[in-house]
VMD Tcl script that draws the C-alpha trace (Angstrom):
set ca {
  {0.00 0.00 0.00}
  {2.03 3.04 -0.77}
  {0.55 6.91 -0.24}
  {1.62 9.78 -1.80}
  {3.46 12.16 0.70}
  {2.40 15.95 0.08}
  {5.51 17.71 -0.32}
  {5.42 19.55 2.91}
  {5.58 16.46 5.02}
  {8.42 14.23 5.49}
  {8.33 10.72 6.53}
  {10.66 9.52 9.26}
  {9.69 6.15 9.91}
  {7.82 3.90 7.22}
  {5.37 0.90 7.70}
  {8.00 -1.39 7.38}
  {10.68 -0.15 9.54}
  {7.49 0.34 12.13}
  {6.43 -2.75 11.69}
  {10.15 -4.64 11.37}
  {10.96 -2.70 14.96}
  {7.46 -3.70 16.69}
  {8.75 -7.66 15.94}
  {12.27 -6.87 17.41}
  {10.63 -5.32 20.62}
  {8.01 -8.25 20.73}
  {10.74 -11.08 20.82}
  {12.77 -9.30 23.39}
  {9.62 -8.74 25.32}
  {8.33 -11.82 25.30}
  {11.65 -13.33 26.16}
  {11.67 -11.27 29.51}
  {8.09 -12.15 29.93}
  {8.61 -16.28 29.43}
  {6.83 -17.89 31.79}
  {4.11 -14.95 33.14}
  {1.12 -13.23 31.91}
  {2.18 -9.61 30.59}
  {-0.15 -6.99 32.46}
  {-0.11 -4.31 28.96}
  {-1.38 -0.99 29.99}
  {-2.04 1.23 26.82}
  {-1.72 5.14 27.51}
  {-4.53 6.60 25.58}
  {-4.44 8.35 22.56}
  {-0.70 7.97 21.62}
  {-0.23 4.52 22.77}
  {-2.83 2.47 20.69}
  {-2.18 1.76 17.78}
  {1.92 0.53 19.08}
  {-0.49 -0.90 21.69}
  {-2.30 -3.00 19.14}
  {0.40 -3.93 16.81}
  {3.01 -4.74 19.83}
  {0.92 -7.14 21.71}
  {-0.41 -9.07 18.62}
  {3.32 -10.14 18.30}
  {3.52 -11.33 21.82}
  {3.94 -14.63 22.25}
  {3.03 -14.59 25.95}
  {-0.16 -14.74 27.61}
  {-1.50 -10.78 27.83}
  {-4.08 -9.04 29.37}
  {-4.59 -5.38 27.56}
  {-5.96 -3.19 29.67}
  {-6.04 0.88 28.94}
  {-5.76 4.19 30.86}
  {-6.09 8.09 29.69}
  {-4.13 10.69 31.83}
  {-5.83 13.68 32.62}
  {-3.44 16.66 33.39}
  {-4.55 19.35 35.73}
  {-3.23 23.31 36.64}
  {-4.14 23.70 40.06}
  {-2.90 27.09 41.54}
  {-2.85 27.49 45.77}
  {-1.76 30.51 47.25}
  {0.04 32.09 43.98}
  {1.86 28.54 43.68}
  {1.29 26.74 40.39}
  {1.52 22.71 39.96}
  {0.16 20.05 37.98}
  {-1.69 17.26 38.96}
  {-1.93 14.02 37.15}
  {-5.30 11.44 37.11}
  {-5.94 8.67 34.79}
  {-8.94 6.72 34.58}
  {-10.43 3.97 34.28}
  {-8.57 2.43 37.01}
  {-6.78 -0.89 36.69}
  {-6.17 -3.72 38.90}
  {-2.73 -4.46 39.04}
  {-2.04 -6.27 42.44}
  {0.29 -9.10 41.83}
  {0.60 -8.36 37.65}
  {3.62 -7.79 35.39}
  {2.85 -4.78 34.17}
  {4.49 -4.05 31.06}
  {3.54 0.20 30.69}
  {3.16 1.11 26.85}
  {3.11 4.53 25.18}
  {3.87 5.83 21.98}
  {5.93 8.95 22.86}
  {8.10 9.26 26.30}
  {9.16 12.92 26.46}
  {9.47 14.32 29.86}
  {8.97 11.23 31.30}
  {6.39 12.64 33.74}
  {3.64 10.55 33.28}
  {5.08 7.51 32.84}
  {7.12 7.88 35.67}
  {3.80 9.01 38.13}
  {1.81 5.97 36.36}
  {5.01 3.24 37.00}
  {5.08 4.44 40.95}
  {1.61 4.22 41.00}
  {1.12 0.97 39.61}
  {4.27 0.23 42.23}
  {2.71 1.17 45.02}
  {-0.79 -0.28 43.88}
  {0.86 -3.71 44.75}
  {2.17 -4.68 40.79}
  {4.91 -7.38 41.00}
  {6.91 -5.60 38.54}
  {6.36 -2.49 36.01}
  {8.23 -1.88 32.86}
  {8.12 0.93 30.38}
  {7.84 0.39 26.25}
  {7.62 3.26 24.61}
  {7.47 2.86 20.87}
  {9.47 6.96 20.58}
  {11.25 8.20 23.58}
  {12.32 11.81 22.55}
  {14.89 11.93 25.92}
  {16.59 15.25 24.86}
  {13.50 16.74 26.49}
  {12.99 14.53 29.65}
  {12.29 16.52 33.03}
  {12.53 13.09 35.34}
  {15.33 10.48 35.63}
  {13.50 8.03 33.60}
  {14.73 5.40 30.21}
  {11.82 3.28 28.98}
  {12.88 -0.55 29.16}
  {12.14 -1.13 25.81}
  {11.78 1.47 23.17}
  {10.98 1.71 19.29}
  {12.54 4.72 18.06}
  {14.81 7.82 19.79}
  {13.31 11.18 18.52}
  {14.68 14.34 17.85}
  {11.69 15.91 15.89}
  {9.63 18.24 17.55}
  {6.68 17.32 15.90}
  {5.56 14.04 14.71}
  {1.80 13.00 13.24}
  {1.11 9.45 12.24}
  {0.79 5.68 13.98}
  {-1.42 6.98 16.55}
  {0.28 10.13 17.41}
  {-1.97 13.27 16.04}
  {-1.96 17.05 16.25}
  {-3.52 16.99 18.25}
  {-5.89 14.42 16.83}
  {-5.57 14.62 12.76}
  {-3.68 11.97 11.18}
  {-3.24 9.26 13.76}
  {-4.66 6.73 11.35}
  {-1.48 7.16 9.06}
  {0.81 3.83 8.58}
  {3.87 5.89 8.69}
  {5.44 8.88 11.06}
  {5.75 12.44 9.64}
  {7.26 14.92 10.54}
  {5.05 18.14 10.72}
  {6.61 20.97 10.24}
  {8.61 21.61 7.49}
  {11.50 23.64 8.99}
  {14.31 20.88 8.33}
  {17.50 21.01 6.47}
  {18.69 17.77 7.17}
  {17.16 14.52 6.67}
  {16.14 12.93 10.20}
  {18.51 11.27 12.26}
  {16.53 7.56 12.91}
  {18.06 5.96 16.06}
  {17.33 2.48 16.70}
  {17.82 0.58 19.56}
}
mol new
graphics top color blue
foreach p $ca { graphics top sphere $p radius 0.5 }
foreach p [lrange $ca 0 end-1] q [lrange $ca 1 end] { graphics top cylinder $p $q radius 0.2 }
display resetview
């Protein structure tokens, strides 16, 4: 199936090198998985369609659950913080939680939602990310498996949208069109 790509869009990462990574990260997961039920917990919207494709190529017993983050201003006293809340809540006592989102860039969330799980009584937690864009990471945080390493400020495509156009795409784009060189793909 091939698309034509307007000409201000550039694609970093096609169907097949998606698709080709997702396999790698499935084999290594399900390695470290052998012998337990993988807990997958899909962070809604980014996360699903990695979500989809990654567990389809477990070959370990999984049970796919998913969660939506919900960030919140609150301001006390001229002091400004965020709050984080996800729902539905999961059950998680005594599971292998294997975490999965499609982009990891300050690490916040993920690193709230793996304590959380922690504390909730999980046996273990691990992080897949399918991009982790660490140059902009606020918490001490490196996803345990990971797809792609990002440099591009702003991606559309495989379930990542802008803020919701054009996550049905096969492929990642890059947005904007304010590139001189061609992108840098890092694989792990």
């Amino acid at each position: 199936m091939s698309k034509t790509v307007a000409t201000e869009e550039r694609v970093l990462l096609s169907p097949e090198q998606i698709q080709k990574r997702i396999r790698e990260l499935a084999r290594q997961i399900s390695d470290d998985y052998r012998g337990r039920t993988c807990c997958a917990v899909g962070v809604l919207e980014n996360g699903f369609m990695f979500m989809s494709d990654l567990v389809r190529n477990l070959e370990v017993p999984v049970i796919c659950q998913f969660i939506k983050p919900h960030m919140h201003e609150l301001s006390a006293g001229g002091i400004s913080r965020k709050e984080i809340n996800y729902s539905p809540s999961v059950d998680v006592k005594n599971q292998h939680v294997l975490l999965v989102e499609g982009l990891v860039q300050s690490g916040i969330t993920s690193d709230y939602l793996m304590h959380h799980f922690k504390a909730q009584g999980a046996s273990s937690v691990k992080l897949a990310a399918f991009l982790d864009k660490s140059s902009s990471r606020r918490v001490s945080l490196r996803p345990d498996y990971y797809g792609f390493v990002l440099d591009e400020s702003f991606v559309a495509g495989y379930g990542l949208g802008s803020p919701h156009l054009n996550r049905n795409l096969p492929y990642v784009r890059i947005e904007n069109s304010r590139f001189s060189n061609p992108p840098d793909e890092t694989v792990r």
